[in-house]
C-alpha positions in Angstrom: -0.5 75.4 67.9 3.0 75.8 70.0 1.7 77.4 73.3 3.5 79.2 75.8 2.1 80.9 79.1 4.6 83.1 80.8 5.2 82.8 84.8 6.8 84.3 87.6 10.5 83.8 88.3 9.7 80.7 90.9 7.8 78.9 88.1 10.9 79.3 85.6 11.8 75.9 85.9 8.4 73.9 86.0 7.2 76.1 83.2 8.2 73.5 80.7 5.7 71.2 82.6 2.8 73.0 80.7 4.6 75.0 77.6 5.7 74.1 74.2 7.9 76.6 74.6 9.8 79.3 76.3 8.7 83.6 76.0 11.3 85.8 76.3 11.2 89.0 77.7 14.0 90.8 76.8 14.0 93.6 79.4 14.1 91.1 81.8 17.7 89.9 80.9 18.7 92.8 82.1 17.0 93.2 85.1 16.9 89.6 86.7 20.0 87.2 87.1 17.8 84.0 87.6 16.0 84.7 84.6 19.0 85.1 82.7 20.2 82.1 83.5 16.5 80.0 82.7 17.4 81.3 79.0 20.9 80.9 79.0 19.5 77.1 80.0 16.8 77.1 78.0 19.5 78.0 74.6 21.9 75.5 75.8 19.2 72.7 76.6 17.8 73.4 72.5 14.1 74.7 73.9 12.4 76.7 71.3 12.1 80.2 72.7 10.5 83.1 71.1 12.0 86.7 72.0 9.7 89.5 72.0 11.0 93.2 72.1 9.2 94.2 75.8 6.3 96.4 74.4 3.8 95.4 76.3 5.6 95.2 79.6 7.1 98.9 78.7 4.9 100.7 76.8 7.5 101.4 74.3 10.2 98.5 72.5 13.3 97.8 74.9 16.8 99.2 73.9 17.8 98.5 70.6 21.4 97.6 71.7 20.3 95.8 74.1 18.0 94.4 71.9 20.7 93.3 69.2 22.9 91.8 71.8 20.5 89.3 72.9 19.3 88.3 70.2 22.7 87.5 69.1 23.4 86.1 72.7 20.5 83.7 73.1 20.0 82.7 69.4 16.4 82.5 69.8 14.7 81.0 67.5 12.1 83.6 66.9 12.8 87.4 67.2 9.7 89.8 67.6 11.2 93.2 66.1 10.2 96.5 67.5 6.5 98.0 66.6 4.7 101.0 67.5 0.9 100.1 69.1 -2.1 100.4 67.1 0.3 102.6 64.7 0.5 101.2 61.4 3.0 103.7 59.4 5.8 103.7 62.5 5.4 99.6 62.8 5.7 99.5 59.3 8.9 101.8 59.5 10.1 99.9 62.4 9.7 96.5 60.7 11.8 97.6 57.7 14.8 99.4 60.0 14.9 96.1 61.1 15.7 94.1 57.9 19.0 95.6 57.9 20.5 93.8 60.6 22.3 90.2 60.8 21.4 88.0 63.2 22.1 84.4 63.7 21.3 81.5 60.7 18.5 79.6 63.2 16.7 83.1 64.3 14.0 84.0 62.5 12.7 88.1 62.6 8.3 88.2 62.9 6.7 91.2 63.4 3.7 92.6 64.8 0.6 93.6 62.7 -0.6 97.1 64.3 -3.6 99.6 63.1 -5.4 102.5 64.2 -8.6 101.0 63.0 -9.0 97.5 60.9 -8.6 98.9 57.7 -4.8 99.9 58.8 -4.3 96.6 60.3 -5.2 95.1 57.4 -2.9 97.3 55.9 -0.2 97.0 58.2 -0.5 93.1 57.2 0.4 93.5 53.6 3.0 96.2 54.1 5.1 93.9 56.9 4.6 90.7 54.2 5.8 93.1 50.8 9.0 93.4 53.2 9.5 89.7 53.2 8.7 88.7 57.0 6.7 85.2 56.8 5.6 85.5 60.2 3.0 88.0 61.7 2.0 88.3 65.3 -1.5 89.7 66.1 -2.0 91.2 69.6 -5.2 90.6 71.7 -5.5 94.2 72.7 -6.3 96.8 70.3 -9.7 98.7 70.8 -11.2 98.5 67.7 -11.6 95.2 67.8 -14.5 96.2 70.5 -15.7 98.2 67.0 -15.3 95.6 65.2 -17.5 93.2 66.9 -19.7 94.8 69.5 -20.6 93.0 72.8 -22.3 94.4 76.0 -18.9 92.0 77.5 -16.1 94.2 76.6 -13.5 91.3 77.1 -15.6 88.6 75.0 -16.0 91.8 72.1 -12.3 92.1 72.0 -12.0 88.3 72.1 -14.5 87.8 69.2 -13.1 91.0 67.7 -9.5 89.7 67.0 -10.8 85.9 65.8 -12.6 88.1 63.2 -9.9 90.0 62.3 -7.6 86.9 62.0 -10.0 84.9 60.0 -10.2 87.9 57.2 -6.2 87.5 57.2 -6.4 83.9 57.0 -8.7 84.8 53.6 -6.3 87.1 52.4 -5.1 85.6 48.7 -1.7 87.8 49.2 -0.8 86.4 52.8 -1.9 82.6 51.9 1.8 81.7 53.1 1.8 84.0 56.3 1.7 81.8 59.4 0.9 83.5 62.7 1.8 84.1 66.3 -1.5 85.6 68.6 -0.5 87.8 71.3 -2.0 87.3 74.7 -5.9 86.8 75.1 -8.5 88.6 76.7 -10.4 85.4 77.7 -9.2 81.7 76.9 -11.2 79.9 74.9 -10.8 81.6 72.2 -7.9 79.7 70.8 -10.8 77.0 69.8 -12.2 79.3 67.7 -9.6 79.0 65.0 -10.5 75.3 64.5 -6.7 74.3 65.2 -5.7 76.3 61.8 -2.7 75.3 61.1 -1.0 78.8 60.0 -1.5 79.8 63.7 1.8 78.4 64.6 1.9 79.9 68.2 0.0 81.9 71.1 1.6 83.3 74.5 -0.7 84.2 77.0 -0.2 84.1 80.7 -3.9 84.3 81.3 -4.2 80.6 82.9 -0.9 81.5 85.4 -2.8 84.8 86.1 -5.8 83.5 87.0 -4.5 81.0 89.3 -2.5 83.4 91.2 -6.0 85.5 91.9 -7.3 81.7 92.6 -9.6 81.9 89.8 -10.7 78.1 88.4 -11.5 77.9 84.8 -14.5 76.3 83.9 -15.4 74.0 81.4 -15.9 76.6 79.2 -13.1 78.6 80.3 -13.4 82.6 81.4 -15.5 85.2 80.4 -13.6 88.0 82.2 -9.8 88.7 82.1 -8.3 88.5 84.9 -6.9 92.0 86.9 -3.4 90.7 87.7 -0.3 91.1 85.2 3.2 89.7 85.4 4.3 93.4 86.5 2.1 92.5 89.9 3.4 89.0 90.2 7.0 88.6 88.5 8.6 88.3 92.1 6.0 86.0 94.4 7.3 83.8 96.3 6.9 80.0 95.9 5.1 79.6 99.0 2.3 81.8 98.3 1.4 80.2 94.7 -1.3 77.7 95.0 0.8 75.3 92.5 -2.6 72.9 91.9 -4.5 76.2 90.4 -1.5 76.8 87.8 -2.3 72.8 86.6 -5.7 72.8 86.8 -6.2 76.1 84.5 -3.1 75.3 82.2 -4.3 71.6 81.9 -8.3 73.5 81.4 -6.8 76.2 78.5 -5.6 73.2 76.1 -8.9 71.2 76.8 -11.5 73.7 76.2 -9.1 74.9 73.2 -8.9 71.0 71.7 -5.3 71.7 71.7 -2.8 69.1 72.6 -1.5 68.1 75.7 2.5 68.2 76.4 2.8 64.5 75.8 4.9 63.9 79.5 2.3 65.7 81.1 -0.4 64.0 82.4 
């Protein structure tokens, strides 16, 4: 399990410190010249980076130019195409406009698995892997998943909803090739939960960085609240004000509590 947790621009360059790999935020190209240049680094220097397409951060998938030209600008060497949240039909549309297009030999297109309720995730999962994409990402965030596994802790429910979720598309006969990629997390430990399955290639959350920068400690155990603060809130803090030994402690806490393995230069 690859992991990547996404910081603010004056953490760019220790990120690799604690990550397997670098996140992408495509948007962010376009916006930020020191960022650019981390990923024009990052390409040149052969890190693995995984690009997503911005959803999260805008509420709708980045440009579609723009889109295209970084992808065939960075070469990453994943490529989250465009979805729709918690909308199977227009994800699935999405996923197949998308096929069309020619991108570099060592990029690889994944897409998102989205669904008004379970049943149209479920869905959603079959109709993005009869398309021929071998690489599904699963977001932390939809609300059924507080359906689909009640809890009087709303961010545990969501937590425990998604494993559940995951672990009925790891048992799926027609997706027994499908490897996956889990978007974000509502509270940390819940990467143990998959037993270190090895078809969950790779998870981005920033939850540890966030944390930190609120001066929250995880525990042994981890978290049982998410924290409030985003990247939108923290993107351009200065140096000076990050408590740099919270960042280690929680990022050095996620892969422990998750039995996942530590970068091996890094402590």
């Amino acid at each position: 399990m690859k992991i990547s947790h996404e910081v603010p621009r004056c953490l760019l360059t220790a990120s690799p410190e604690f990550n397997n790999y670098d996140y992408c935020l495509p948007h962010l190209l376009d916006l930020d010249e020191e960022y650019l240049q981390y990923f024009v680094d990052a390409r040149d220097n052969g890190r693995y980076v995984i690009m997503d397409n911005s959803l999260h951060e805008l509420g709708e998938a980045y440009d579609y130019d723009r889109l295209r030209f970084w992808v065939n600008e960075l070469k990453p060497n994943e490529f989250i195409v465009p979805d729709v949240w918690m909308n199977c039909a227009q994800t699935a549309a999405q996923a197949k406009y998308w096929k069309q297009f020619e991108f570099p030999e060592e990029t690889k297109k994944v897409a998102v698995i989205q669904g008004e309720d379970k049943n149209q995730a479920y869905l959603c999962a079959n109709l993005l892997h009869n398309l021929g994409y071998t690489k599904l990402c699963v977001s932390y965030g939809a609300t059924w998943y507080n359906d689909f596994f009640p809890h009087s802790n709303l961010d545990m429910g969501k937590a425990l909803g998604r494993v559940r979720f995951v672990q009925g598309l790891l048992k799926l006969n027609e997706l027994k090739d499908i490897k996956f990629h889990l978007l974000g997390c509502s509270i940390p430990q819940e990467f143990g939960w998959y037993d270190n399955n090895p078809r969950i290639e790779s998870v981005d959350t920033s939850n540890p960085v966030m944390a930190g920068l609120e001066d929250t400690l995880y525990s042994d155990h981890g978290l049982n609240k998410k924290p409030k603060a985003n990247m939108n809130d923290y993107f351009d803090i200065d140096f000076e004000k990050v408590d740099y030994l919270n960042i280690i402690h929680n990022t050095t806490k996620f892969r422990e509590i998750n039995n996942i393995e530590k970068i091996k230069h890094y402590g």
